[in-house]
C-alpha positions as CSV (number, residue, x, y, z in Angstrom):
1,X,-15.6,16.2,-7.5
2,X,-17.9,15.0,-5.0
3,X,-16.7,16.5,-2.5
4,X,-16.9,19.9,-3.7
5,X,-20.3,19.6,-4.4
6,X,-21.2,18.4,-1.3
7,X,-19.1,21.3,0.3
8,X,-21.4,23.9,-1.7
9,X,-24.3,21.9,0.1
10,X,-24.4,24.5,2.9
11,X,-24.6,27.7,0.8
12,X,-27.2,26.0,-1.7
13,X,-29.8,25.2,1.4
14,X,-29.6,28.4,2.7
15,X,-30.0,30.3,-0.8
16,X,-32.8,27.5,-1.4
17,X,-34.9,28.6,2.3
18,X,-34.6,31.8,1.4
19,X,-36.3,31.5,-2.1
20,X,-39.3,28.9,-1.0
21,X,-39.9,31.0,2.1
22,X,-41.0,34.0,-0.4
23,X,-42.5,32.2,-2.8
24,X,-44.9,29.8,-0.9
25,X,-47.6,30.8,1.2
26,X,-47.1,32.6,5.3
27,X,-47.7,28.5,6.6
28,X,-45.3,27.0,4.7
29,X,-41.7,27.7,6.0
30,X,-38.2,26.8,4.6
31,X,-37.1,25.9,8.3
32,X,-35.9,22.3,7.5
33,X,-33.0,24.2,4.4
34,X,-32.0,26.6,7.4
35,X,-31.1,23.9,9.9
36,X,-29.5,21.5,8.1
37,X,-27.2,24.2,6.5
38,X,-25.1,24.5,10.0
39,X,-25.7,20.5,10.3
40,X,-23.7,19.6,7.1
41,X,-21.0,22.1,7.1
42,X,-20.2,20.9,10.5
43,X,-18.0,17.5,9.6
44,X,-16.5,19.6,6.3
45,X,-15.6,23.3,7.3
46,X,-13.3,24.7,9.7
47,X,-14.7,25.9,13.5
48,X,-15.4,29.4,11.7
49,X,-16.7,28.6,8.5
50,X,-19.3,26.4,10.3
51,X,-20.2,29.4,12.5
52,X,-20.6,31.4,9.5
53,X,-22.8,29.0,8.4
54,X,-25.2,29.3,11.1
55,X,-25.2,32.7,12.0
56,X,-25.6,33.2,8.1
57,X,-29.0,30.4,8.6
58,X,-30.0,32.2,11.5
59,X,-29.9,35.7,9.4
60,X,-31.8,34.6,7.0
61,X,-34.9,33.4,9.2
62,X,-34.9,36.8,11.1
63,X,-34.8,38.6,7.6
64,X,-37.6,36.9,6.5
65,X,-39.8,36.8,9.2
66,X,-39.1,41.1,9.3
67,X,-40.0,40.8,5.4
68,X,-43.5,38.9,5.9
69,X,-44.6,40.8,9.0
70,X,-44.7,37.4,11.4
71,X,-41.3,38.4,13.7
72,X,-43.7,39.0,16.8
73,X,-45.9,35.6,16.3
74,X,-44.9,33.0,18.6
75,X,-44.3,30.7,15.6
76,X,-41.2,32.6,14.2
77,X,-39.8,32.9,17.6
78,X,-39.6,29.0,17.7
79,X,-38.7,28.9,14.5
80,X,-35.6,31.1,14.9
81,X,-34.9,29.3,18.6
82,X,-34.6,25.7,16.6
83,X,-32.1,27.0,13.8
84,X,-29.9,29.1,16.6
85,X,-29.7,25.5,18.5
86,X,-29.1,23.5,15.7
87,X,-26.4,25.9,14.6
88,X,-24.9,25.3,18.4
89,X,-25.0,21.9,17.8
90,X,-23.4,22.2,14.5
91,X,-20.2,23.8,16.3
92,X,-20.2,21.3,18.9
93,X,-20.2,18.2,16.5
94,X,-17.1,20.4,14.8
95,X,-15.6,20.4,17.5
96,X,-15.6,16.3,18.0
97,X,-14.9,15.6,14.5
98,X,-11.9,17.8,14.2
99,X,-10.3,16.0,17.1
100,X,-11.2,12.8,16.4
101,X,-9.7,13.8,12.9
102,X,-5.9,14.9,14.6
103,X,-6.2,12.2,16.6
104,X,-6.5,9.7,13.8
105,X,-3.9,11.3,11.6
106,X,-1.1,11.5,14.9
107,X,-2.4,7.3,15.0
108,X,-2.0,6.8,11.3
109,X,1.5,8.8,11.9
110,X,2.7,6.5,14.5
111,X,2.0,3.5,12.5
112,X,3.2,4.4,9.4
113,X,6.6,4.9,11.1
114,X,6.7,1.7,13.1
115,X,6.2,0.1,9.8
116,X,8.3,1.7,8.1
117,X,10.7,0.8,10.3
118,X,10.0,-2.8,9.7
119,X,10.3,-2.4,5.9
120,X,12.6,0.5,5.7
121,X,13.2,1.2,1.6
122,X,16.7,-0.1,0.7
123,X,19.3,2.2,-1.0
124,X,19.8,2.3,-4.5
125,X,23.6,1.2,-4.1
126,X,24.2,-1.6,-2.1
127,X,27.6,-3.8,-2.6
128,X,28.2,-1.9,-5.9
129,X,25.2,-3.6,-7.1
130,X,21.8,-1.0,-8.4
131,X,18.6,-2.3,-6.1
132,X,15.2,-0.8,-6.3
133,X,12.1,-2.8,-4.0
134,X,8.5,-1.8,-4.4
135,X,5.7,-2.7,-2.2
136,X,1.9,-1.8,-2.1
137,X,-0.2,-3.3,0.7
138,X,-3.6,-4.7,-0.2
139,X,-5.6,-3.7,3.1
140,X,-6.8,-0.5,2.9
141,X,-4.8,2.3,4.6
142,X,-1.7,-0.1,5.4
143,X,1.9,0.4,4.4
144,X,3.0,-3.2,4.9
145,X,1.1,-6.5,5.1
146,X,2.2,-10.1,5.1
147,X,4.8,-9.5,2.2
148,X,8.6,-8.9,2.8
149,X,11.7,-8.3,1.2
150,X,15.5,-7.3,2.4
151,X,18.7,-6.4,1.0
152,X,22.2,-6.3,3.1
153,X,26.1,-6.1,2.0
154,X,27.5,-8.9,4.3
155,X,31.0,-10.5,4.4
156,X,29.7,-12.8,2.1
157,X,28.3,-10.7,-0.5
158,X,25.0,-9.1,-0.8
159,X,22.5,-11.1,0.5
160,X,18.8,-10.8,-0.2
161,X,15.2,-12.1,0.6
162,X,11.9,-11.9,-0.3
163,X,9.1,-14.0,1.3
164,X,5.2,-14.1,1.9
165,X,3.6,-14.8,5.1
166,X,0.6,-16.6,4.9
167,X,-2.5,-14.8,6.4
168,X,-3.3,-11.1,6.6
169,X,-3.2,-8.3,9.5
170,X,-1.3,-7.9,12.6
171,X,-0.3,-11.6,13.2
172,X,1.3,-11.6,9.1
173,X,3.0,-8.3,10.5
174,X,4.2,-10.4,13.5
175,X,5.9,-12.9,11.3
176,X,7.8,-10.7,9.2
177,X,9.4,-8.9,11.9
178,X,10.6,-12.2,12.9
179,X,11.5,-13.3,9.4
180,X,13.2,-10.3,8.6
181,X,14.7,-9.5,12.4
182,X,16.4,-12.7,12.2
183,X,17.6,-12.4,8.9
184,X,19.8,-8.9,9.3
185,X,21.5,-11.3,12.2
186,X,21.5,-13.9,10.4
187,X,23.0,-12.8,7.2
188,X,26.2,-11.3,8.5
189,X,27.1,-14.9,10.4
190,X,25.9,-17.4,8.6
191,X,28.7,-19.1,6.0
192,X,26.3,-20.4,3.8
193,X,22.7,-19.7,2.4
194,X,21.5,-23.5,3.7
195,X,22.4,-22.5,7.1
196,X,20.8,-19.1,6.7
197,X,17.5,-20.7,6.1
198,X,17.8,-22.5,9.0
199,X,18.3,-19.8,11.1
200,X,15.0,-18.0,9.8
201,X,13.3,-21.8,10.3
202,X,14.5,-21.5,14.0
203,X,13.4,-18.1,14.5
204,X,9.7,-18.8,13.3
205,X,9.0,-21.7,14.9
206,X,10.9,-20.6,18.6
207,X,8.6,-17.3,18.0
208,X,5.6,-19.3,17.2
209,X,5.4,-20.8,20.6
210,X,6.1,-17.5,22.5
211,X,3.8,-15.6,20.6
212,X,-0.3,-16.3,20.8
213,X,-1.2,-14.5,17.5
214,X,2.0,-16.1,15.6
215,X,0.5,-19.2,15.7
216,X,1.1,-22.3,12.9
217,X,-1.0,-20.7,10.2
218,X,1.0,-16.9,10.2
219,X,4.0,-18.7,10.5
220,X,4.2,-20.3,7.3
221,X,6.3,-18.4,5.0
222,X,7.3,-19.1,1.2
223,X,11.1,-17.4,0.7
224,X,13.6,-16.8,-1.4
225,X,17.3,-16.3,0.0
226,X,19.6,-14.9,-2.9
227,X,23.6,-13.9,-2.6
228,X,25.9,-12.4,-4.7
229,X,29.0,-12.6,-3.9
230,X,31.8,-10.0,-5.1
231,X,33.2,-9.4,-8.1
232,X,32.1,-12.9,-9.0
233,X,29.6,-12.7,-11.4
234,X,27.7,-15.3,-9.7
235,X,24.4,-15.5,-8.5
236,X,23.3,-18.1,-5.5
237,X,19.3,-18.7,-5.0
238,X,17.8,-21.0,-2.2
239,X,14.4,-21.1,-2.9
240,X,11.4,-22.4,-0.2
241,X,8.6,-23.0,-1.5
242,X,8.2,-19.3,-3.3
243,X,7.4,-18.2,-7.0
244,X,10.3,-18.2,-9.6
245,X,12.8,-15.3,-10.1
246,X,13.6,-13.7,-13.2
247,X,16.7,-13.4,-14.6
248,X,17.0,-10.4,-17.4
249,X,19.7,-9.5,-19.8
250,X,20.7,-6.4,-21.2
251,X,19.8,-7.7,-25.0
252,X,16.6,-9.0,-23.4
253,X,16.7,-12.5,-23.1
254,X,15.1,-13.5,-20.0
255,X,15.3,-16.7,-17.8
256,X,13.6,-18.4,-15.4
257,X,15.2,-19.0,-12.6
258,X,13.2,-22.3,-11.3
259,X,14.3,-24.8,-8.6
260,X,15.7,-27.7,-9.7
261,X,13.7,-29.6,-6.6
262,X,10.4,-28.0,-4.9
263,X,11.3,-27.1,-1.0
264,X,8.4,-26.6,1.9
265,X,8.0,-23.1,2.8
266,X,9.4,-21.6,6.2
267,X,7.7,-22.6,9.0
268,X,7.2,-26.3,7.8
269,X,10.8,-28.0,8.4
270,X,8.9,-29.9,11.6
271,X,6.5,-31.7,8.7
272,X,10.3,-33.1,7.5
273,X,11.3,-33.0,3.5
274,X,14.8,-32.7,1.7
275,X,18.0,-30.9,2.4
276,X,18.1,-27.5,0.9
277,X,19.4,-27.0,-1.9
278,X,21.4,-23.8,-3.2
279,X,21.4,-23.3,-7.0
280,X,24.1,-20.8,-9.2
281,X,23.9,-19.0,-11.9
282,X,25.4,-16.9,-13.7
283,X,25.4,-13.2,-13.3
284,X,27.1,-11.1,-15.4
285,X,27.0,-7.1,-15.9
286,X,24.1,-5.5,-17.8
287,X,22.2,-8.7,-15.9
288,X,19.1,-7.3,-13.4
289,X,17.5,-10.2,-11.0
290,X,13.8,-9.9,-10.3
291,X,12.3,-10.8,-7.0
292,X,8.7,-10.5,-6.3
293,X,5.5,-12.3,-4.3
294,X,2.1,-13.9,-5.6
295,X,0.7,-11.0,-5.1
296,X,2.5,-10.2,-8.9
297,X,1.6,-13.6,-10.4
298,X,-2.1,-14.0,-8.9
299,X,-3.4,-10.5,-10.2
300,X,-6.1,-10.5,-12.6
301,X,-7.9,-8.6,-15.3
302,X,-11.1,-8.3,-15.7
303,X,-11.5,-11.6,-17.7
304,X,-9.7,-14.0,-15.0
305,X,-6.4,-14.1,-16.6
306,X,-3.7,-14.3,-14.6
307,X,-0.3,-11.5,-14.9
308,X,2.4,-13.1,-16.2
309,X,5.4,-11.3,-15.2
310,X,7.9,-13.4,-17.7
311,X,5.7,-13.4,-20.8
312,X,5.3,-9.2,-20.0
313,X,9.2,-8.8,-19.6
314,X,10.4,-10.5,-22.5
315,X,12.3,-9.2,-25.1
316,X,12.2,-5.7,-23.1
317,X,15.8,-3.4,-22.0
318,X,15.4,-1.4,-18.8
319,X,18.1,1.4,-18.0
320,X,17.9,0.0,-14.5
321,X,16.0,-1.9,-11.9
322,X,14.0,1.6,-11.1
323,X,12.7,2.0,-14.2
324,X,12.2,-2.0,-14.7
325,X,9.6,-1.8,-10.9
326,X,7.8,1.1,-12.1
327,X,6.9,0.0,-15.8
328,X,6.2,-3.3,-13.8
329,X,3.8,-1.7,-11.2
330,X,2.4,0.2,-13.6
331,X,1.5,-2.7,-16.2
332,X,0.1,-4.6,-13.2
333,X,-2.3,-1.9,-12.5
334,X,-3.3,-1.6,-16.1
335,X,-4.2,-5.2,-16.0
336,X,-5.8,-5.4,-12.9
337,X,-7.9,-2.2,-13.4
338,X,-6.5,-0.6,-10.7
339,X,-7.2,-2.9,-7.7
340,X,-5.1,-4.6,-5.8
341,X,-6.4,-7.9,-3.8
342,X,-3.1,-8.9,-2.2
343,X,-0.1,-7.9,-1.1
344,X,2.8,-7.3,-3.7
345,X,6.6,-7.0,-3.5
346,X,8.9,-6.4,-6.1
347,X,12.5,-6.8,-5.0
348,X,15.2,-5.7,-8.4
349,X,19.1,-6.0,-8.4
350,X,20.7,-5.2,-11.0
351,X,25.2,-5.5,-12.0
352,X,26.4,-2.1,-13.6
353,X,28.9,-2.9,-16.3
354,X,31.5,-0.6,-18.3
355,X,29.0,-1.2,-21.4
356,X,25.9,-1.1,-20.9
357,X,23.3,-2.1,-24.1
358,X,22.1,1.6,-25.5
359,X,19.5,3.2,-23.3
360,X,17.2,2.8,-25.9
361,X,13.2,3.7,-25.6
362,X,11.2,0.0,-25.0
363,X,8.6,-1.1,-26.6
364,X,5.5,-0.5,-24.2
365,X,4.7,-3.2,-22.0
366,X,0.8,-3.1,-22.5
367,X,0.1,-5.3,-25.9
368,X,-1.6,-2.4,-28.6
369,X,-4.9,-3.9,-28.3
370,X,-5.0,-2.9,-24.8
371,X,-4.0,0.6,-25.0
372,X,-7.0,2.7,-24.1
């Protein structure tokens, strides 16, 4: 809405010279509406429209100078001369901002790509299990940030991750390269989800001392390994230091999947603590596990409060880990007003069975007395 009133701007000043020129006295002059008619629809309009603009000012100074009899006083001659440059000037700062502007948007291109191909979107069939992964990016104008997740059918099963570099920027982008570039190798190799983690702990730290901006602070990732092995109707969770899973059922019981012994994030194993220590549940069809980052838990409304993604979920049937991300994103926006202060991902697997509970419509997420 803004915008287009600003982009009538142009036409308004120019209609608005015209009118105080006539109606004030011969040493008063609407000069000042002329030039800065060109000026504004320089950054806004296209090359043409902008010279419209000021051939359109220009116009309208010779037309009224002829109208009032002053076209052969020195003072309407200058007069004309300072709108005609100004309109010049207008076409030249077009010029700059329109390649500054294709310029951005082939840089903006690039990156977007490169990060996409860090996090590239799963598919929604992987290992005859449904996935679905969200993410949204708390810096402005990014597509990734310091949150990660993965999915990959290995010998072993599926295996899966999701994990949150500490810090923000190109460095947390740095270390979830590394996280994730290790962990495609990893997965397919590794027998076991303990030695898994171990690899990624490897990976950080021998990156760590290579790289300058990976230093001890971006390298200190919370995780949470996951496989499912097939046909089993088991589920396997290592988790290092990182927020609780959920585990929900198609009558909509929900669990909490919680270590039975806190771990130290990635990136720690040098400061020493416990073996890890893989934990099974079970897994059966009709069963979707949710994955996500702080980034879910730490948003808050307006009040302080944080989200709490079990007491939200509870009690509710999803057709499908799809549908169970986007009434989730979309609840979290509710609460939070709209703005996000950290990174989020949302990682959902889900076991198809023969007989599914009904599809039925669920009860909205939102409690009634927040519904606008």
């Amino acid at each position: 809405m803004t915008r287009r009133v600003v982009r009538l701007l142009p036409g308004v000043l120019i209609a608005v010279g015209m009118v105080f020129d006539a109606l004030t006295p011969p040493s008063f002059t609407g000069s000042p509406f002329f030039t800065a008619a060109p000026l504004i629809a320089a950054p806004l309009f296209t090359l043409w429209a902008t010279a419209l603009t000021g051939g359109l000012a220009v116009c309208g100074v010779f037309v009224l100078h002829i109208l009032n009899g002053t076209s052969w006083k020195v003072e309407a001659l200058t007069e004309l001369v300072t709108v005609l440059t100004v309109a010049g000037l207008a076409l030249l700062i077009n010029r700059m901002v329109r390649r500054s502007g294709e310029r951005l948007a082939s840089a903006r291109g690039i990156a977007e790509a490169a990060q996409r191909a860090v996090l590239p979107k799963p598919a929604e069939r992987i290992g005859g299990l449904h996935v679905s992964a969200w993410y949204e990016a708390a810096q402005a104008d990014a597509f990734i940030g310091g949150d990660l997740y993965a999915v990959q059918e290995t010998p072993y099963g599926v295996r899966l991750a999701v994990g949150d570099v500490r810090g923000k920027g190109l460095g947390a982008v740095e270390a979830v390269a590394v996280v994730l570039g290790a962990f495609r190798e990893a997965a397919e190799t590794e027998p076991t989800l303990e030695a898994l983690a171990q690899r990624l702990e490897r990976a950080l730290a021998r990156e760590g001392t290579r790289r300058d901006s990976l230093d001890a602070v971006e390298g200190f990732t919370t995780c949470v390994l996951g496989e499912i092995p097939p046909g089993a109707g088991t589920l396997r969770l290592l988790n290092r230091g990182h927020p609780e899973p959920l585990l929900l059922h198609g009558n909509g019981e929900l669990a909490v999947l919680a270590p039975t012994e806190p771990a130290l994030p990635l990136g720690l194993g040098e400061l020493g603590g416990r073996p890890d220590l893989v934990q099974e549940w079970a897994f059966p069809a009709g069963t979707t596990l949710l994955l996500y980052t702080d980034g879910l838990t730490e948003a808050r409304d307006g009040a302080g409060e944080f989200y709490d993604p079990a007491a939200r979920l509870r009690g509710r049937i999803f057709p499908g880990p799809q549908a169970l991300l986007g009434a989730l994103s979309s609840d979290v926006r509710r609460h939070t007003g709209g703005g996000a202060t950290d990174d989020m991902a949302l990682l959902a697997v889900g076991r198809p069975g023969e007989r599914e509970p009904e599809r039925r419509r669920t009860v909205p997420v939102v409690p009634r007395g927040d519904v606008m």
